[in-house]
C-alpha positions as CSV (number, residue, x, y, z in Angstrom):
1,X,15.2,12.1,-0.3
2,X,11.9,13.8,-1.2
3,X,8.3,11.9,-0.3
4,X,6.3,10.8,-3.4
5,X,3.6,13.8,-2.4
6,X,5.7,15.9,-2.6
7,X,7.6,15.0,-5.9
8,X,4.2,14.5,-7.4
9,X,2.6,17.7,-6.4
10,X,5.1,19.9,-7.8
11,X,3.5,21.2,-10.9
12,X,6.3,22.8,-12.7
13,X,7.9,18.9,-12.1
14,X,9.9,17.9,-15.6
15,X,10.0,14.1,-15.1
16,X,13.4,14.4,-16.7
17,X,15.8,13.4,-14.1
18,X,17.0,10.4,-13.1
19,X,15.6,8.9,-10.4
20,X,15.9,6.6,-7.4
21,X,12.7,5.3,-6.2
22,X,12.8,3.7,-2.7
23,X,10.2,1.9,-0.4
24,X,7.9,-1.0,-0.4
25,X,4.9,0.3,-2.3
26,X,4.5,-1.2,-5.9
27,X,1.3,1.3,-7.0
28,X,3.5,4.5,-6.3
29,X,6.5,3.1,-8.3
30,X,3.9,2.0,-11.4
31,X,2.2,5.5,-11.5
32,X,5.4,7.4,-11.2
33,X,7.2,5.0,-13.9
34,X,4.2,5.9,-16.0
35,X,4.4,10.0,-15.3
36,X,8.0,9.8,-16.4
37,X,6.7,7.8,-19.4
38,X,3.8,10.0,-20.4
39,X,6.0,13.4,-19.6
40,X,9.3,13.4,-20.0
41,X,11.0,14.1,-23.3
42,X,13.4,10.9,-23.3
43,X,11.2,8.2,-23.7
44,X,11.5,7.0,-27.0
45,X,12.6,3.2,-26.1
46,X,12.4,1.5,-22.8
47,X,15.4,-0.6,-21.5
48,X,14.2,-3.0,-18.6
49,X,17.5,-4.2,-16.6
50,X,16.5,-6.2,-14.0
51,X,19.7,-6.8,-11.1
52,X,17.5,-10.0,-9.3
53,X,17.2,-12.1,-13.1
54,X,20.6,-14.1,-13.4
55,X,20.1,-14.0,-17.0
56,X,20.5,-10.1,-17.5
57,X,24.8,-9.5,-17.9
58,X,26.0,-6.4,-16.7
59,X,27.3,-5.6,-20.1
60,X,24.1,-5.8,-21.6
61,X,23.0,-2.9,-19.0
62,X,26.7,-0.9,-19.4
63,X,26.2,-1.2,-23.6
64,X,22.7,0.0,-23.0
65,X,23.9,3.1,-21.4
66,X,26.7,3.8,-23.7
67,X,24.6,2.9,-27.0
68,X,22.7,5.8,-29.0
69,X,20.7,5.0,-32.0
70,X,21.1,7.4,-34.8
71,X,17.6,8.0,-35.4
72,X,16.3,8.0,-31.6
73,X,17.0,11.0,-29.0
74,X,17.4,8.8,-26.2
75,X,16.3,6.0,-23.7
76,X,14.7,5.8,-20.5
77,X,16.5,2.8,-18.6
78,X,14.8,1.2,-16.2
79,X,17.1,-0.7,-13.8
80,X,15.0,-2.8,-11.1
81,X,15.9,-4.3,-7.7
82,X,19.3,-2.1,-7.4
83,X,19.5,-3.2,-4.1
84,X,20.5,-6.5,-5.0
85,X,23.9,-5.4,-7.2
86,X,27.0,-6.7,-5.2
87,X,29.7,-3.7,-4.5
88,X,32.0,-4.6,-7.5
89,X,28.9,-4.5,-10.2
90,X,27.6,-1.0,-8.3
91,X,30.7,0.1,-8.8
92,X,30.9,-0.2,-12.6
93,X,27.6,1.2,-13.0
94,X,28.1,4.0,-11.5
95,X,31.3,4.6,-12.8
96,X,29.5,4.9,-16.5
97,X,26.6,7.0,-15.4
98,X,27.7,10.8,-16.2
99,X,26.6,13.9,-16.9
100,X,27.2,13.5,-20.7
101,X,24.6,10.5,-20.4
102,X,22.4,10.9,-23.4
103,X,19.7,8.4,-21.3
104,X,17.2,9.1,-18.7
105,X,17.3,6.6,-15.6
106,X,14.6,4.9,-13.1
107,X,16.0,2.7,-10.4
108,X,13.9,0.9,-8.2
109,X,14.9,-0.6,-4.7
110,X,11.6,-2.1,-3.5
111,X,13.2,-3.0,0.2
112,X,11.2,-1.4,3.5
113,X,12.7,1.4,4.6
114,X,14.1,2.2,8.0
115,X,13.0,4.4,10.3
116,X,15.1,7.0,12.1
117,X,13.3,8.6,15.3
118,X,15.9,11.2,16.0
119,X,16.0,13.0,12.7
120,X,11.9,11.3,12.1
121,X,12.1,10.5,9.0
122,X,13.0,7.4,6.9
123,X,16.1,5.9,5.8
124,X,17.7,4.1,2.6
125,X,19.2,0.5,4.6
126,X,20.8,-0.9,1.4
127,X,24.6,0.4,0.8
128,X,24.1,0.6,-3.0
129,X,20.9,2.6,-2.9
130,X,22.6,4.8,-0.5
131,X,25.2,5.2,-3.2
132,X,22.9,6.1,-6.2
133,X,20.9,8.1,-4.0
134,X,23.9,10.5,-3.8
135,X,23.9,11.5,-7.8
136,X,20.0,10.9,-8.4
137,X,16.9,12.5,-7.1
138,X,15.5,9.9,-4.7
139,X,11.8,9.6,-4.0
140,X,10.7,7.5,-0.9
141,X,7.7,5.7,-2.8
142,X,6.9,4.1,1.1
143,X,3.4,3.0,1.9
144,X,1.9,6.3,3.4
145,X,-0.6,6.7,6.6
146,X,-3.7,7.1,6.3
147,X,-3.5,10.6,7.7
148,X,-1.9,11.7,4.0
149,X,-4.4,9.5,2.1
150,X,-7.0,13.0,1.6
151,X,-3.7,14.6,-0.1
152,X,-3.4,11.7,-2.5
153,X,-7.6,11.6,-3.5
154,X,-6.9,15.4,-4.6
155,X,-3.8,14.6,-6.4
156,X,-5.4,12.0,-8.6
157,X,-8.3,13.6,-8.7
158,X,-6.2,16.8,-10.7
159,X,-4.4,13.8,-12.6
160,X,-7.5,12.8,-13.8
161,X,-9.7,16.0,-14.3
162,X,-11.8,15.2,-11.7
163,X,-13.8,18.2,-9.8
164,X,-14.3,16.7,-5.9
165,X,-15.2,18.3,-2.5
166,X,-13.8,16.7,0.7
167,X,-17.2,15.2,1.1
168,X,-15.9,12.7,-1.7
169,X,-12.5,12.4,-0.6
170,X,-13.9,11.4,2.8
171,X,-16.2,8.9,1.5
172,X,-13.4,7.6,-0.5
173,X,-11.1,7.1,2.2
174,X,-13.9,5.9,4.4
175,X,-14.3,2.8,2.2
176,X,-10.3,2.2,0.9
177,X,-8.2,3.2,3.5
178,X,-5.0,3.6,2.1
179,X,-5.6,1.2,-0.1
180,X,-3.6,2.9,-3.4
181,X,-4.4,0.9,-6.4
182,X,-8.0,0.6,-5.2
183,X,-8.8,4.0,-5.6
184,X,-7.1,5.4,-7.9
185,X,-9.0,2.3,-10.0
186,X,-12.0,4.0,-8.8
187,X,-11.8,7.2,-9.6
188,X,-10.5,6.0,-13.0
189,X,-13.7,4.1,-14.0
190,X,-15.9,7.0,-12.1
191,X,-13.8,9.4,-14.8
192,X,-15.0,7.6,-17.7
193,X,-18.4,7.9,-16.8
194,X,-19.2,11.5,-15.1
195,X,-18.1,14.5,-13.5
196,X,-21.5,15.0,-11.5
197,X,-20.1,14.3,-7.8
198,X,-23.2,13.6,-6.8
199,X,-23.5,10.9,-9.1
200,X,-19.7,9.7,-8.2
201,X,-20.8,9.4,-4.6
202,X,-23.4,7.4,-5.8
203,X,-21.0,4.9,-7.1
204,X,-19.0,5.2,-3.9
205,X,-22.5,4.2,-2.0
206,X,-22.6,1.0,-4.4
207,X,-19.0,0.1,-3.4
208,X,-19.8,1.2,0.3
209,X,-23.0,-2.0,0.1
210,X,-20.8,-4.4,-1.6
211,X,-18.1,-3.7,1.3
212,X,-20.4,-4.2,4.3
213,X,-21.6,-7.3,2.5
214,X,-18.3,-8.9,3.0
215,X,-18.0,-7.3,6.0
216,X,-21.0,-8.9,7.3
217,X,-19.9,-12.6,5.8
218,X,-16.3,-12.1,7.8
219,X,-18.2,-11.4,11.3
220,X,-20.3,-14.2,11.0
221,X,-17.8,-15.7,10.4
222,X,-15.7,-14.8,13.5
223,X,-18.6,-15.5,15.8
224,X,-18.8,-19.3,14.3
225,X,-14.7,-19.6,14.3
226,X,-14.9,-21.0,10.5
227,X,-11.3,-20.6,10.1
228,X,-11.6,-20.9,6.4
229,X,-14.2,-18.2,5.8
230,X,-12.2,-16.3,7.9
231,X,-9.2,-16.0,6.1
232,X,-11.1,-15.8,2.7
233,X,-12.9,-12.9,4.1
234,X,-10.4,-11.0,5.3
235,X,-8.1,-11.1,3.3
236,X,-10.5,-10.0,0.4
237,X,-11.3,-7.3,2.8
238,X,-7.7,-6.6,3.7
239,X,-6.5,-6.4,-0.1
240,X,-9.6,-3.8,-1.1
241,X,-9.3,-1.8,1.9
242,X,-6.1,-2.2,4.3
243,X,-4.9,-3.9,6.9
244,X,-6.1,-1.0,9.6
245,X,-9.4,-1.5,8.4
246,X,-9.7,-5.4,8.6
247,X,-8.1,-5.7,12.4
248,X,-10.6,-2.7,13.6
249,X,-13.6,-4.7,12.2
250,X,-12.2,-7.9,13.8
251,X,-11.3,-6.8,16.9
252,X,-14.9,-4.9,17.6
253,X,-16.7,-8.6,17.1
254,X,-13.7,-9.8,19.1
255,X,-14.1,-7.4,22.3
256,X,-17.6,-7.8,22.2
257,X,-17.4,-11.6,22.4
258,X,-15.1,-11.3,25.1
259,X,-17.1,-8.6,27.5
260,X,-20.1,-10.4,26.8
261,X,-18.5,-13.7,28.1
262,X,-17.1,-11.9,30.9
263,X,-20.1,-10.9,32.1
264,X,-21.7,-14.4,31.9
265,X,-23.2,-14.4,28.4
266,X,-25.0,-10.5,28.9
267,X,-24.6,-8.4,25.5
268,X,-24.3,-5.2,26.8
269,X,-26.2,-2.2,25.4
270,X,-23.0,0.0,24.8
271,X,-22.0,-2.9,22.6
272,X,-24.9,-3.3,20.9
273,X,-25.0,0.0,19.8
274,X,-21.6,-0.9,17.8
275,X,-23.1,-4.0,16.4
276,X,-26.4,-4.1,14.5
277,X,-29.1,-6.1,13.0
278,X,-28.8,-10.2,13.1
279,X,-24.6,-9.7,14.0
280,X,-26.5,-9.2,17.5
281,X,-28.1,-12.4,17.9
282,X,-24.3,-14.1,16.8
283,X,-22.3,-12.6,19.9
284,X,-24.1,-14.5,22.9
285,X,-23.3,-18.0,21.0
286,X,-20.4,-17.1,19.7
287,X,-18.8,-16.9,23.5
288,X,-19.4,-20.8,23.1
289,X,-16.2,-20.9,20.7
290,X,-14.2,-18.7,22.4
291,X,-12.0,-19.3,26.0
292,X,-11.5,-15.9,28.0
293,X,-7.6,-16.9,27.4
294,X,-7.7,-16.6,23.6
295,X,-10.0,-13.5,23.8
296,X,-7.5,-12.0,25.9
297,X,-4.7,-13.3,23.8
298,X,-6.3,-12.2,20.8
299,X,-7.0,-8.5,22.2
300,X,-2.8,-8.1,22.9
301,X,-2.5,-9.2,19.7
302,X,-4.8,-6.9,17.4
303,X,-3.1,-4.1,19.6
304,X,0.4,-4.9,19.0
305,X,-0.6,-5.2,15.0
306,X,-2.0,-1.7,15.2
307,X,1.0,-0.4,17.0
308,X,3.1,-2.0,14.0
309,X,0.8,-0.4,11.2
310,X,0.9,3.1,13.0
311,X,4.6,3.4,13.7
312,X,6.8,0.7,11.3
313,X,6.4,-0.6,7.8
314,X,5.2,-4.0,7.9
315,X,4.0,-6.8,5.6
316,X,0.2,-6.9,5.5
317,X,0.2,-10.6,4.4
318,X,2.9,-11.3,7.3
319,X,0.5,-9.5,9.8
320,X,-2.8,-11.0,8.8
321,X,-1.5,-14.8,8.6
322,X,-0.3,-14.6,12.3
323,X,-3.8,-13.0,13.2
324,X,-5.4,-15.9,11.7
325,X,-3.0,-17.8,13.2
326,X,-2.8,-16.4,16.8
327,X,-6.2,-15.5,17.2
328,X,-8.4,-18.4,15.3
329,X,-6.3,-21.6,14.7
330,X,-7.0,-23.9,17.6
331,X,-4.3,-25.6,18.7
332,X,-3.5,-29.6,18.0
């Protein structure tokens, strides 16, 4: 199994395999769908086979493979959520997947991968992916870290004739994260309009405002314990730029509510050198909506979420409901 990256940045790549795509992360299999699209040779007529919809037969997907138009070269079959075909319908499709196959084929298994720490690297879990994996050329399309993300700005940035220094792909990562879809959307619109960098940070400035806008909204909101705002906030916040992002911001208003009740309602200075402008004036009231036991509580668990982000693959939405949950919520 090969890394996205790494299938991606090979240059001399045909796209005219067939291919197992693995892992939870929807942009990577869209964008690699569409390379195989845009570059391979076979792609004269889609076939969408989907193995979760009840209405799709097996035949129809076993005549797809062994039909050939006289007029067309070939298809490229799509077959999503493998993972859910039961052993006897595995069986029969692999059993008419062959060299002589006229078709290309992209199969999708959008299940979490696991994690193996003694060989560190991930793992197919499903026993039918594990078995396609064997004759295709499987690509683990997992969520990356954020520690990969300045590879990623460079790659689309050469997908999209893009000139940028690291200055840009810093600033980029600054503001999205990880966040895929958001900026690679980004650098798509900032493609139509220029190639002057110093134009495209610019932009980037212009996101960077309307960021610490909702930013600002969400910490006002945390100091006030507006559950609603809250959870509107941050999970506009969370969906634009990560969930890393969102429980960093939180937990900074967070700690300094709590050492600032602690210490009998005084903001201290190393604090307020984290938190600027009218934020400041929020924290000392704010210790009015807070006990020292749900700071405390709330502190273990924005620490145990950043444990989960840095070392499995989680579900953000999971995650961020039982932050709203477990840290704002009160009780009965």
């Amino acid at each position: 199994m090969i890394k996205a990256l790494q299938f991606l940045s090979n240059r001399k790549q045909s796209f005219d395999g067939n291919y197992l795509l693995v892992g939870d992360n929807d942009f990577l299999y869209l964008f690699i769908k569409n390379q195989i699209i845009d570059k391979s040779q076979k792609k004269d007529e889609i076939f969408i086979f989907d193995c979760s919809d009840k209405s799709d037969s097996m035949d129809k997907l076993v005549n797809a493979l062994s039909s050939q138009d006289l007029f067309s070269n070939a298809k490229l079959i799509i077959i999503k959520n493998i993972n859910k075909l039961n052993k006897k319908n595995s069986e029969i499709l692999l059993s008419n997947i062959n060299s002589d196959l006229p078709h290309q084929l992209l199969c999708i298994d959008n299940n979490f991968l696991s994690y193996d720490y003694k060989t560190k690297s991930n793992i197919i879990k499903n026993q039918s992916s594990k078995e396609f994996s064997k004759i295709f050329n499987t690509i683990d399309i997992s969520t990356p870290f954020e520690s990969e993300m300045n590879q990623w700005v460079h790659l689309f940035a050469d997908e999209l004739n893009i000139k940028i220094s690291s200055a840009y792909s810093k600033k980029m990562i600054e503001i999205f994260g990880n966040n895929f879809s958001e900026i690679f959307n980004e650098m798509s619109k900032s493609s139509l309009l220029s190639n002057d960098e110093e134009y495209l940070l610019e932009l980037l400035e212009t996101s960077k405002v309307q960021k610490n806008k909702q930013l600002w909204e969400l910490n006002y909101a945390i100091c006030d314990r507006r559950v609603d705002s809250i959870f509107e906030n941050g999970l506009s916040i969370m969906k634009q730029y990560g969930l890393l992002y969102l429980i960093n911001s939180m937990f900074t208003i967070i700690e300094a509510i709590f050492i600032t009740k602690k210490n009998n309602g005084t903001l201290l200075d190393p604090l307020s050198r984290n938190i600027k402008g009218n934020l400041l004036k929020r924290i000392i009231p704010a210790t009015k909506n807070y006990t020292i036991e749900e700071l405390e509580n709330a502190i273990i668990i924005f620490s145990e979420t950043d444990l989960k982000i840095k070392t499995k693959k989680i579900i953000n939405e999971t995650e961020f409901t039982n932050i709203i949950n477990g840290v704002f919520r009160i009780e009965g």
